[in-house]
N, C-alpha and C positions, 0 to 999 in steps of 0.2 A: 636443488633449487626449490623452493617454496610455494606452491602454488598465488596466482593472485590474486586477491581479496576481490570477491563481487559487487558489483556497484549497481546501484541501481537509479531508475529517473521516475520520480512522479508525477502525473498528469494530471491537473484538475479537472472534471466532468463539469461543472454547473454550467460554464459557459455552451456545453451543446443544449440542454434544452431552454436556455433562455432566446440563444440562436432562433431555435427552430418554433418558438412561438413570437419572438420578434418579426423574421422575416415577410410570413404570409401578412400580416398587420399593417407591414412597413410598404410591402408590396400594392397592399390592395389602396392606403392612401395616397402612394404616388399614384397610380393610375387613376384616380379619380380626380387628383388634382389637375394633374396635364387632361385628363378627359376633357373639364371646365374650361380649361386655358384654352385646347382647341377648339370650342365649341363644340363637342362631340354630343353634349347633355347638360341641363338646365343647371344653376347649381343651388344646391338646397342639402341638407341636413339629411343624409339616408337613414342615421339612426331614427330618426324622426317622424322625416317624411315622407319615407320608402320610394323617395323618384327614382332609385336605381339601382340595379343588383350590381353586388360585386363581378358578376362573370361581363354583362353589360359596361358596367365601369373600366376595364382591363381588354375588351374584345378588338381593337382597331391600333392602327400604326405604333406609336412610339410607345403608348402607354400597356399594347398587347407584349412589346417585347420586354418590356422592365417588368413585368409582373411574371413572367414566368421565367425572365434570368433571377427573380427575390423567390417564388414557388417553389422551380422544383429541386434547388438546394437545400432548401426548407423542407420539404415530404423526405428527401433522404434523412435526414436529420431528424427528423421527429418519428423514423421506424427504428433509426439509431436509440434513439434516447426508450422506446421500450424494448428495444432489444436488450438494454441495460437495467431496465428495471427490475426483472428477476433475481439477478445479482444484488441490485441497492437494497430489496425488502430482504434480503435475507441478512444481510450486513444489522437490521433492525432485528433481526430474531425470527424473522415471520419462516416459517418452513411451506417447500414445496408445494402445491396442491395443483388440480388443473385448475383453476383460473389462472392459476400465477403462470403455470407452463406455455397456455394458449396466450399469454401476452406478446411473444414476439411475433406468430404468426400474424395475431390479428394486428400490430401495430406495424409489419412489413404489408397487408392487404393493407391497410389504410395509408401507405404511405405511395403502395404501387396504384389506387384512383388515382391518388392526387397529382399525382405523376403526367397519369392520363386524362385526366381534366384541364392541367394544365401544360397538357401536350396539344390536346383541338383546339381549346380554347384562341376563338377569334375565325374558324374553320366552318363553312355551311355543308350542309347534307343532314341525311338521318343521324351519320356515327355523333354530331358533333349535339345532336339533339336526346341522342340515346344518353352519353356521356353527362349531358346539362341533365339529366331528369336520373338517372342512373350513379352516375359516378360520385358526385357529390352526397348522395344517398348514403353511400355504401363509406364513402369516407370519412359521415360524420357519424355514423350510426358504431362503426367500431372504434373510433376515435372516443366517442362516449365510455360504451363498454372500457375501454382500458383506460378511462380515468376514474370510473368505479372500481375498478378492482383495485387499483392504485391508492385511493384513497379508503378503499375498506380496510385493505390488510396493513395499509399504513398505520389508522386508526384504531386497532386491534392491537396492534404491536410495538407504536411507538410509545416511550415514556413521556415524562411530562415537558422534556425540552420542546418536544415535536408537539405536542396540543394544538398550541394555537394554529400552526402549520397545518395540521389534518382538518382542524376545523374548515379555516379557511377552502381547503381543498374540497370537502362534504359540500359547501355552502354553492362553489360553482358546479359543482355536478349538479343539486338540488334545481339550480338556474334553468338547466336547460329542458326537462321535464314540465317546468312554469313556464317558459316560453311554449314550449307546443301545447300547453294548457290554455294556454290566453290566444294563441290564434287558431285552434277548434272552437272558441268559447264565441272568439270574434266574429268569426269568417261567418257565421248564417244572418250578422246584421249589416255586412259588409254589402253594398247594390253596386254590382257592374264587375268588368274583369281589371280595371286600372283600379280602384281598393283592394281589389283579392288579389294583384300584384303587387300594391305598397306593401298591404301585410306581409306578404310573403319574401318580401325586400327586407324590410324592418327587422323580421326572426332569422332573415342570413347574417344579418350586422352582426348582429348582437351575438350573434351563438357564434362567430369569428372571434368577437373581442373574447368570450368567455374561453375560445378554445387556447387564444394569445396568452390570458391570465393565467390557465391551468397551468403552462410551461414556465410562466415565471413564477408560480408556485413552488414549481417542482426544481427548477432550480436553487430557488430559495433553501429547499430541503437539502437536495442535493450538498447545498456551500454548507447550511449548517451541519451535516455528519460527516463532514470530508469525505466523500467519496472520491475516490478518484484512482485512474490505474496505474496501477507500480510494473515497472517496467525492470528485472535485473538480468544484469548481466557478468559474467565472470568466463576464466579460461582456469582448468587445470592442471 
């Protein structure tokens, strides 16, 4: 009797990290919508206006719980997607090195803040104040790191299909370094703690949307080299 032929199923990747930079996006607009509806806070343009932080927007009844049923689905998903990444820059040629190794730790730390950010979140006491000034710190600071390394070894190693792709990716890393440029630059003209809170409202927006684009970046890449995992299976 013949053994049976192995089969196998392939999985397409792109859609986890488009997931996991859609959702926190998607989350933080609902809660700021229902915020408004229920009267919770003014309504006004945050990118703009800075009347209200995303934790602020998301912190009370209905809108606290839709933000972190869309969260922490989303923090698993995005320690997933560089858990993967090691694997995808090698697929482009790029070889080992430690940054490339330290990408799943630090993108599993970055995924377990945000976990616990939007574990308190809506919660008083010190942990919930440690967390707001602490957590969020800690999630966007290696969140950064591993979109530079992401976009370095990408841009070092990809050929000319991926160009525009890396650039693009360079261009939002670049973003977020101008953003804390411009509100050190700001902050000593800024008079009173309700300006040094818009600003500081203002650079969470923005540096969300830039973290949302990064992943539909990277999925972007992801779709165009097929990536994606081959699953076989056979009996002999």
């Amino acid at each position: 009797m013949s053994a049976a032929a192995p089969t196998s199923a392939v999985t397409v990747l792109w859609p986890l990290p488009l997931l996991a930079g859609l959702l926190p996006a998607v989350a933080a607009l609902i809660a700021y919508s229902l915020s408004i509806r229920f009267g919770l806070m003014p309504e006004c343009n945050p990118f703009v206006d800075g009347c209200v932080s995303i934790s602020r927007a998301a912190r009370h009844g209905l809108p606290n719980i839709l933000f972190r049923a869309l969260v922490l689905p989303a923090a698993v998903l995005q320690a997933i997607c560089w858990l993967l990444c090691p694997g995808w820059l090698r697929t482009l040629g790029a070889t080992p090195d430690r940054l490339q190794r330290a990408l799943p730790a630090l993108g599993v730390a970055a995924g377990v803040f945000l976990v616990l950010y939007g574990t308190f979140l809506g919660t008083e006491g010190e942990g919930y104040r440690w967390m707001r000034r602490y957590g969020v710190v800690v999630y966007f600071g290696f969140t950064c790191i591993g979109m530079l390394v992401v976009s370095d070894q990408m841009k070092r190693r990809c050929g000319k299909p991926l160009e525009r792709i890396a650039r693009v990716m360079f261009s939002l890393c670049a973003l977020l370094p101008f953003l804390g440029l411009v509100h050190v630059m700001l902050s000593p003209w800024l008079r009173g703690p309700s300006a040094q809170d818009a600003l500081q409202n203002i650079t969470e927006w923005w540096a969300g949307a830039i973290f949302t684009a990064f992943f539909v970046v990277l999925a972007w890449a992801w779709h165009r080299t097929g990536f994606a995992l081959r699953l076989r299976s056979g009996s002999g």
